[in-house]
C-alpha positions in Angstrom: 21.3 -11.8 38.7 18.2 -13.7 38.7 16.0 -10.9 37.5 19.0 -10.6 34.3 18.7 -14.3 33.7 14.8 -13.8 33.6 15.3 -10.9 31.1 17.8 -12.9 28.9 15.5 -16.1 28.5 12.4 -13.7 28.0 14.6 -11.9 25.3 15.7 -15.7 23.9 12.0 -16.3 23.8 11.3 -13.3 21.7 14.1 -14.1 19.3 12.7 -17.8 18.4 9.1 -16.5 17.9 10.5 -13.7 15.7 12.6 -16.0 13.8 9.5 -18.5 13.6 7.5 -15.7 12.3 9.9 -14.5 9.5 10.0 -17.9 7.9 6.4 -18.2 8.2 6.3 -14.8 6.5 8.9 -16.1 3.7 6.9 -19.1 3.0 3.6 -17.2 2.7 5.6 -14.4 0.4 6.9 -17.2 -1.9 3.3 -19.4 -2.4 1.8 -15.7 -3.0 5.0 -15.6 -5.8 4.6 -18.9 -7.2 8.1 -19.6 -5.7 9.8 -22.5 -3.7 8.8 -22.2 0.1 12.1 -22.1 1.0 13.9 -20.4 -1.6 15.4 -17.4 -0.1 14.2 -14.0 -1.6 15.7 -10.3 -1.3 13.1 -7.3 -1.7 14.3 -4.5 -3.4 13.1 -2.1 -0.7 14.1 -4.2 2.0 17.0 -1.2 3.4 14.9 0.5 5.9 17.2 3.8 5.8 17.0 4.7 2.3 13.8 6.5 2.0 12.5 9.0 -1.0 12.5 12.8 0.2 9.5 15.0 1.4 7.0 15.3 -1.4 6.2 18.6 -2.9 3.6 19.5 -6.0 2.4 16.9 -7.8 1.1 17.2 -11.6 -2.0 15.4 -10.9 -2.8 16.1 -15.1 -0.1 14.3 -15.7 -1.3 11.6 -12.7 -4.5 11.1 -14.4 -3.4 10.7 -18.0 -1.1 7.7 -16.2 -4.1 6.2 -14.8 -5.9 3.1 -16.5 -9.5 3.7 -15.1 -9.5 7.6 -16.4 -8.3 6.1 -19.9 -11.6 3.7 -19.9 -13.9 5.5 -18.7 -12.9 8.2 -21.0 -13.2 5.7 -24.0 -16.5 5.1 -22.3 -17.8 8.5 -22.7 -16.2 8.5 -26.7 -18.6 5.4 -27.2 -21.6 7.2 -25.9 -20.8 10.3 -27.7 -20.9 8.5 -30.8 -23.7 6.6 -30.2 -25.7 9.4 -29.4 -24.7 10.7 -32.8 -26.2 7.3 -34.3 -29.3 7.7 -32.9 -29.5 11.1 -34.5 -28.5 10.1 -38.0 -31.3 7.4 -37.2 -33.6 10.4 -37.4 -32.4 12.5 -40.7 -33.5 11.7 -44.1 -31.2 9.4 -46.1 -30.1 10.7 -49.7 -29.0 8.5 -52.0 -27.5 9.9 -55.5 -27.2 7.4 -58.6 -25.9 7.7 -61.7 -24.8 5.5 -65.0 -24.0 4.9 -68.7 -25.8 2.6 -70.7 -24.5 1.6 -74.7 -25.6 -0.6 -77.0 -24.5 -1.6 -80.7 -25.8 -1.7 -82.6 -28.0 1.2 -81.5 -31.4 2.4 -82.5 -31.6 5.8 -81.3 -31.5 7.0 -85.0 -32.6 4.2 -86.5 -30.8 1.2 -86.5 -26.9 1.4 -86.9 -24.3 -0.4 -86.4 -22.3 1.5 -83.8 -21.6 2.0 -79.9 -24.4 4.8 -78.8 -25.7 5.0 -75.1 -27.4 7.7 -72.6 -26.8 8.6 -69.0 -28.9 8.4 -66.3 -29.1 10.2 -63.3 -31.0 9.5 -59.9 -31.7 10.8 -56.6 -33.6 8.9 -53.9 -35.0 10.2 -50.5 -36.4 8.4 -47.5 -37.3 10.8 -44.6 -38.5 8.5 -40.9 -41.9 10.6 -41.2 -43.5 7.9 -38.7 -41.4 5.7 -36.1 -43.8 6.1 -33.1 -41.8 7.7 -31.0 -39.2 4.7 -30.6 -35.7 6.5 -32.1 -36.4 9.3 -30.0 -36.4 7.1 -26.8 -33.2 5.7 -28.0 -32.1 9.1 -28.5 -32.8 10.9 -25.3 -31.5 7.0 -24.0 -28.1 7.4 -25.8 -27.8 11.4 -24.6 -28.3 9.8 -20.9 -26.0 7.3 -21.2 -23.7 10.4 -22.5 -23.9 12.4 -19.5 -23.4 9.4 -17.3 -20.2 8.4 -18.6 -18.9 11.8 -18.5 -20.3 12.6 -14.7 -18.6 8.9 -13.9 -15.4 10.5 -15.5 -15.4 13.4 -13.5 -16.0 12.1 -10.1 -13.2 9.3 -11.2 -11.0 12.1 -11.4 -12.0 14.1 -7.8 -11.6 11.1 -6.6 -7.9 10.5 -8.1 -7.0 14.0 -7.5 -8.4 13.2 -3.8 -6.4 10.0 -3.4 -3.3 11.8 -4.6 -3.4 14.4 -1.9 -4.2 11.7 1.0 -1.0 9.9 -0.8 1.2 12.8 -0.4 -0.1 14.3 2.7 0.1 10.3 4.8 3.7 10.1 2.6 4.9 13.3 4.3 3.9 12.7 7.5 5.2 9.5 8.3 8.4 10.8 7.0 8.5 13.3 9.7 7.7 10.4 12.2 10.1 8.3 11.0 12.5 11.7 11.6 11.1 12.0 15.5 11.9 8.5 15.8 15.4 8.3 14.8 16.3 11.4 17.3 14.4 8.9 19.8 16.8 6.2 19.0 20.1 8.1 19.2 18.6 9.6 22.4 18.0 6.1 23.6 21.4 4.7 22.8 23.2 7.5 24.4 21.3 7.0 27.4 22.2 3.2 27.5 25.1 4.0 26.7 25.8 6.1 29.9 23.8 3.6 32.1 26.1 0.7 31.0 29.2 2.7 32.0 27.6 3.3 35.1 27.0 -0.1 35.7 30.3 -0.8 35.2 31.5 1.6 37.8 29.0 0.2 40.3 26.5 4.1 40.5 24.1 2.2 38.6 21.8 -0.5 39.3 20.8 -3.6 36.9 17.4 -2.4 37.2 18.1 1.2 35.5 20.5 -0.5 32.9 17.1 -2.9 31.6 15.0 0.3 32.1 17.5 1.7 29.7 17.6 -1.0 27.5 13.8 -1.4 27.1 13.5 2.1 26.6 16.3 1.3 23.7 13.9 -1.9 22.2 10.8 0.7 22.3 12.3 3.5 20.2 14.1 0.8 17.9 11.1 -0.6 17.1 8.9 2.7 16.9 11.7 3.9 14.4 11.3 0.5 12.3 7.7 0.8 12.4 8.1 4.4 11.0 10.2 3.5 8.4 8.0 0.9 7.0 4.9 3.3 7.1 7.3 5.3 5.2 8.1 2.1 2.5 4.5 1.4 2.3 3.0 5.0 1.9 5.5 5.6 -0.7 3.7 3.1 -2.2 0.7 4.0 -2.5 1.9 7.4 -3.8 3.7 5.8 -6.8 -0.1 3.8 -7.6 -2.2 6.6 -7.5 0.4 8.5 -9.5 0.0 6.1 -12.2 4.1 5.4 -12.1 3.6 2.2 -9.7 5.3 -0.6 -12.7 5.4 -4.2 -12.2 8.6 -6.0 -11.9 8.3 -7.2 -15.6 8.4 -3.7 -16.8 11.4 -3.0 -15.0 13.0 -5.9 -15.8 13.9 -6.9 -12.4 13.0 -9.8 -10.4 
């Protein structure tokens, strides 16, 4: 009896510093929110036993079009392109083509008469960068750097999206499988207690075996609810390096 009354006021103490902990947690959730600290929230994801299926193929195409950093960077590389084409008109002649009509009255192309008589004129001006000491073609071979920069940076971007995708799916997967190993665990665990209360209560069982039974319970509960948030949280991470992660404004939820 005393060693149950230990086990109870141990499992009391437990309870209180859980329950301290969770409004501690709520108060921390809702400054990080810009809430009330003690308005009382619901997460969306807070049901622990609805959890997405295994993961298959992912279009990571699709993935990286989704993605904000491969759409700058690949502006990025646009800008550079065209600047390097800038520095290259730099280094082209310029031809300019001009052309008018000019009339006068009265007019003294034949004489002097009093009438509307004019003339075209045509022009054509050149200016060819025969001497620029080298300095527009630093700037080019500058701009064609920056060019192949930006498009190396866009490349390893995406290996390492494509890489981040795969570590997503492949962690996603396999804490769903844990979460599955722990939930046999638990029913193990429960029909195990549940045969070492009855035997209790028909005096073949010590106290002792019915707390081993009932820790063994607590430790697969809580491996299974540790799983199931690895789960929640990998899932996660999935939907940002997909690109389909969208803020609760977008959705239109709170």
């Amino acid at each position: 009896v005393l060693k149950v009354k230990v086990k109870i006021n141990e499992a009391d103490l437990s309870i209180i510093k859980a329950e301290n902990g969770l409004s501690l947690s709520r108060m921390a959730l809702n400054q990080v929110c810009g809430l009330p600290l003690d308005e009382q929230i619901e997460l969306e994801d807070a049901d622990l036993d609805r959890n997405p299926d295994l993961v298959q193929v992912i279009p990571t195409d699709d993935a990286l079009n989704r993605r904000p950093e491969i759409e700058m960077l690949t502006q990025v590389a646009n800008i550079a392109k065209a600047k390097e084409k800038l520095k290259f008109a730099e280094l082209l002649p310029t031809v300019a083509l001009s052309g008018g009509y000019m009339a006068s009255n009265p007019s003294a192309f034949n004489g002097v008469t009093k009438r509307f008589e004019g003339m075209f004129n045509v022009g054509v001006v050149a200016t060819v960068p025969l001497f620029h000491f080298g300095e527009r073609i630093h700037t080019l071979n500058a701009s064609r750097a920056s060019k192949v920069v930006a498009a190396l940076e866009l490349e390893d971007a995406k290996d390492k999206i494509e890489l981040q995708i795969s570590q997503s799916v492949h962690q996603t997967n396999e804490g769903l499988k844990k979460q599955m190993q722990t939930e046999k665990s638990v029913e193990s665990a429960e029909e195990n207690l549940m045969y070492a209360n009855e035997g209790f209560n028909e005096g073949v069982i010590t106290a002792s075996d019915v707390l081993m039974a009932q820790t063994a319970w607590l430790a697969a509960k809580s491996e299974n609810i540790d799983a199931a948030i690895d789960v929640k949280l990998h899932n996660l991470y999935l939907q940002k390096s997909l690109g389909t992660l969208l803020s609760p404004m977008s959705n239109n939820t709170k």
